[in-house]
FIRO-340346 format. One line per 8 residues: their letters; for each residue y, x, z of C-alpha. Coordinates in steps of 0.5 Angstrom, whole numbers. Each point is the difference from the previous one (the first is absolute). Layout:
# FIRO-340346
A) Y/X/Z; ...
//
This chain:
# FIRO-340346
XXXXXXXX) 0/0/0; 7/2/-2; 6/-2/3; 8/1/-1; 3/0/7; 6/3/4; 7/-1/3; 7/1/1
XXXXXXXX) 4/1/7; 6/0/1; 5/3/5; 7/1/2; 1/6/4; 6/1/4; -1/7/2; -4/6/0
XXXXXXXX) -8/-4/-1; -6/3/-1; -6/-4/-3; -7/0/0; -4/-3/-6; -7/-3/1; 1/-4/-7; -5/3/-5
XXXXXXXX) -7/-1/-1; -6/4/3; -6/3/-4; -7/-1/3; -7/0/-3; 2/-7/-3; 7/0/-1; 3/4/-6
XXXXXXXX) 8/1/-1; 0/-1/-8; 8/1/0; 5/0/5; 8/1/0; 4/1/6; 7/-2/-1; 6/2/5
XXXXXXXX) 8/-3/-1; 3/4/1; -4/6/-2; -3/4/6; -6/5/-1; -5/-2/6; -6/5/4; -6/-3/-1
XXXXXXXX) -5/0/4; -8/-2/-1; -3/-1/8; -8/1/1; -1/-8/-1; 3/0/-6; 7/-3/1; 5/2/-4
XXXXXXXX) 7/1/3; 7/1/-3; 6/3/5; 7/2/-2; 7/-1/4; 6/-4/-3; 8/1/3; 2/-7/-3
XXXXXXXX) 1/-5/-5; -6/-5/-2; -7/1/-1; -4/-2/-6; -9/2/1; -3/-3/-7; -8/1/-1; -4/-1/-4
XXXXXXXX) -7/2/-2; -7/-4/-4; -5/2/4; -8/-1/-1; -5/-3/5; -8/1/0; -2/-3/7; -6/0/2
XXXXXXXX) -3/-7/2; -6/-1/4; -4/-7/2; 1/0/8; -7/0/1; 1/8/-4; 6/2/6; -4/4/7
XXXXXXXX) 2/1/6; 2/6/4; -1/1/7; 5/4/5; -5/7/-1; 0/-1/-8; 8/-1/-2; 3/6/-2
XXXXXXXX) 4/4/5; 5/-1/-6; 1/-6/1; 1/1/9; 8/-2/-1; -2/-7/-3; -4/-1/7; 5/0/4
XXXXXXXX) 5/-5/1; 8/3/-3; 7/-3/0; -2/-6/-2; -6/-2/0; -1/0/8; -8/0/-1; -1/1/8
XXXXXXXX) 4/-6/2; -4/-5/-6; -7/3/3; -2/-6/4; 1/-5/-5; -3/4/-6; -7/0/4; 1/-7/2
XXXXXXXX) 1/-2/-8; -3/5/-4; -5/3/5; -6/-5/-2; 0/2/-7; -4/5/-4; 3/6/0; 4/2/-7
XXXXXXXX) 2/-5/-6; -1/-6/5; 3/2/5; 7/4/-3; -1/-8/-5; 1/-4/7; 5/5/1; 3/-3/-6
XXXXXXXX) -1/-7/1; 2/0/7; 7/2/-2; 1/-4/-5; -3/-6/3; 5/1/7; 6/3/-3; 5/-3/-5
XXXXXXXX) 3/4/-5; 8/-2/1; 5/5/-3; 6/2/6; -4/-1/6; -1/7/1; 3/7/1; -1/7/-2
XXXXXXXX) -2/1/6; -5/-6/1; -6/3/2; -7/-2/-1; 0/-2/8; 5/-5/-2; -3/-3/-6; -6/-2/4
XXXXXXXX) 5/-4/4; 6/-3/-3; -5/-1/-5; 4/1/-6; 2/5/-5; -1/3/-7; -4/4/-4; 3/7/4
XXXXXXXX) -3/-3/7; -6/-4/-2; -2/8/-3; 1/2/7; -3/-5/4; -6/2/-5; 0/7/2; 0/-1/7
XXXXXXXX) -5/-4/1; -5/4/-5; 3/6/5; -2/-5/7; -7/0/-2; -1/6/-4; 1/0/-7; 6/4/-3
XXXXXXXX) 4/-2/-3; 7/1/-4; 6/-3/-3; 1/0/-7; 7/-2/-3; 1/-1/-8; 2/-4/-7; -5/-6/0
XXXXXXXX) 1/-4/-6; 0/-8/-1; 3/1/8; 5/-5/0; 5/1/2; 1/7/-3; 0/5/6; -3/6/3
XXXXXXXX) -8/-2/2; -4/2/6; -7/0/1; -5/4/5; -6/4/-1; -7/0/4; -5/6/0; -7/-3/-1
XXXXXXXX) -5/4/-3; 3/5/-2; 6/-1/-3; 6/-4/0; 1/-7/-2; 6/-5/-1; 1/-6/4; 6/-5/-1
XXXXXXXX) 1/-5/6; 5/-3/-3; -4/-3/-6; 6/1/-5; -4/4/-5; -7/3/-1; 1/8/2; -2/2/-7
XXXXXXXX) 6/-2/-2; 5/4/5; 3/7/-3; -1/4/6; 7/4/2; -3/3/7; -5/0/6; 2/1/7
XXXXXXXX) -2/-1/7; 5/-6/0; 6/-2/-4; 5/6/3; -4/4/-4; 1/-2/-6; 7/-3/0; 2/-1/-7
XXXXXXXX) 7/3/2; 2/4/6; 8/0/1; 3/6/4; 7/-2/-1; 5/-6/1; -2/-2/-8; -2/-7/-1
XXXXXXXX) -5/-5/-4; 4/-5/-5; -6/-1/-5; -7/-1/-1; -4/-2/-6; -8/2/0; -4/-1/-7; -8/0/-1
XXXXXXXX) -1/-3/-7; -8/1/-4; 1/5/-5; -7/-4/-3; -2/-7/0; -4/-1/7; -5/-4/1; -2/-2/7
XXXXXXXX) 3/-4/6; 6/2/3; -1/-2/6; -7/-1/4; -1/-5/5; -5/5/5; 3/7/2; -3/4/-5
XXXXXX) -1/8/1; -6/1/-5; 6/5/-4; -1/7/2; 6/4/-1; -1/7/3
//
């Protein structure tokens, strides 16, 4: 699958600002960038720096005036789907030490405070695929998905509380309750077509077997169709934009178009995460 996606951001910046960019497309094993072009108003020449997940960030500073960020890229997806009767499961002793900073809770996914409610919900199904799905299903099923209702700083604890949020916390109450019974888990941010509106998505990954798969609780997509920009432990490392400065947003517009006709749902009524990505 092949897909026409980027974005453009734009800011004032009434003093000395420096921006960091996390805009552009990730290369993985099923994730190929054909062409990109990443364009700066005014022009500026930024450092760019690959981290060891893959994420790719872009930084330079600006003294005043407006911002305008423009990308653009066609992007190839080759998934790897599976049947979830085909996904493993993984004990605490097998998961990869890689994998340790996903166990543990972070910023915004407080998994030591959601551990009695994890067992409670989610202990009595079979480790892997089902489990991580009733993670899914119990999300969307207690949760309403209202735009405004959260904060950058709502959390993965309050989300299980208030009840509501939008893709950025349904991830992240996803990922703590993966961590709270020991599954790891990560955030993954990226351009998702047929997402209306348009925007910057977010998804998580559970390891089982012995990779990583894409679950989306919010069910506004299947995850073959996410562009991914970057993974981290939670949304505060993948950022699509870091602002050191007084700078200021003043427009976003977000696009992920097929570059070939499609076929398939756009949506799934179930969490589906048969979609293996890295």
């Amino acid at each position: 699958m092949k897909f026409l996606t980027g974005c453009t951001l734009d800011y004032w910046i009434p003093g000395l600002s420096t921006f960091v960019f996390n805009v552009t497309a990730n290369e993985t094993t099923h994730q190929r960038v054909l062409s990109e072009r990443l364009r700066l108003e005014p022009e500026a020449a930024p450092e760019e720096f690959v981290s060891e997940s893959g994420n790719r960030y872009h930084r330079f500073s600006l003294s005043g005036g407006y911002l305008r960020l423009r990308y653009d890229a066609e992007v190839e997806s080759v998934p790897s789907l599976e049947t979830p009767e085909s996904v493993g499961a993984c004990a605490p002793n097998d998961v990869p030490l890689a994998t340790l900073p996903y166990l543990l809770p972070s910023r915004y996914c407080q998994s030591d405070q959601l551990m009695r409610l994890a067992y409670r919900e989610f202990d009595r199904y079979p480790r892997g695929y089902e489990q991580v799905n009733a993670i899914c299903n119990w999300i969307y099923a207690n949760v309403d998905y209202l735009a405004g209702t959260t904060t950058p700083l709502t959390s993965a604890f309050d989300t299980a509380t208030a009840r509501a949020g939008v893709c950025r916390d349904f991830a992240h109450l996803g990922i703590a309750f993966c961590r709270a019974i020991n599954i790891p888990a990560r955030f993954v941010s990226g351009y998702a077509y047929t997402l209306q509106p348009p925007d910057f998505h977010a998804v998580f990954e559970a390891w089982l077997g012995d990779r990583w798969y894409v679950f989306d609780p919010t069910r506004r997509i299947v995850p073959e169709n996410l562009v991914r920009i970057g993974v981290g432990r939670d949304a505060a490392d993948v950022s699509f934009a870091l602002i050191f400065g007084p700078a200021q947003m003043t427009g976003m517009t977000v696009y992920a178009e097929a570059a070939e006709p499609i076929s398939g749902p756009a949506h799934t009524s179930r969490s589906s995460a048969a979609v293996c990505s890295a």
